[in-house]
N, C-alpha and C positions, 0 to 999 in steps of 0.2 A: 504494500500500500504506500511506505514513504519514495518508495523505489520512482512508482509513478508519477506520484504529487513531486517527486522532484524535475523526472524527464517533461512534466507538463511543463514549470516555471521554466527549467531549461529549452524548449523548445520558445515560450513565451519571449525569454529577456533575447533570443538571438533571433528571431523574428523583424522585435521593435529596435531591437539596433542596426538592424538590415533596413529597416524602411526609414527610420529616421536616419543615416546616411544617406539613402537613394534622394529622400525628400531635401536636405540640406544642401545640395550640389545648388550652386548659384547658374543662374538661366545663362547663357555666353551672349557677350553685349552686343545689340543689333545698333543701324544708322541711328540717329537722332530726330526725330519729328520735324515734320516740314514746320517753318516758323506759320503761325495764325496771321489770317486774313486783318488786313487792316479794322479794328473795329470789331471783328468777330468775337471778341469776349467770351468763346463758349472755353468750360473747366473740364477738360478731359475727367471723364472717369473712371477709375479703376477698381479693379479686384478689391475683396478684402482678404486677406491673409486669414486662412481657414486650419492650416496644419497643423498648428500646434493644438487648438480644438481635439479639431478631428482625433487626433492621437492620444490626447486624455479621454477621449467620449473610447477608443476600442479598448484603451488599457481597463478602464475599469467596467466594462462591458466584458473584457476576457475575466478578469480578477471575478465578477460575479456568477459567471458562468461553470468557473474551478472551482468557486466556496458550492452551489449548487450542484457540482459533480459529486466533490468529495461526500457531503453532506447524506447524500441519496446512495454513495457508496458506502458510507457507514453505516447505513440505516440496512440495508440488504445483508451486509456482514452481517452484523447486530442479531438477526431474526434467526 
């Protein structure tokens, strides 16, 4: 039982350090924006920065999913 609850968090932490390296690589720099129309005044819009979110919403989306494995595997031993 600790065997696997180990190979789970080991497969977990090299996982999230394979995607947050993959995610961390910086974009390679493109030309620079054509300069705005005289007057034009409009504010580019952009992206918002989503990753680091995102990567705490699956980390403990996994974490709760291992406490409700383990949990349900103790319970079936147990009987």
């Amino acid at each position: 039982m600790r065997q696997s609850i180990g190979i789970i968090i080991l497969v977990f932490v090299l996982t999230m350090a394979v995607v947050h390296t993959v995610s961390a690589a910086p974009p390679p720099p493109g030309q620079p924006p054509d300069p705005p129309d005289p007057g034009g005044g409009g504010v580019p819009i952009g992206g918002s920065p989503i990753d680091g979110g995102a990567l705490i919403l699956v980390a403990l989306a996994a974490g709760y999913g291992a406490r409700k494995f383990y949990n349900a595997r103790k319970r079936k031993i147990s009987e």
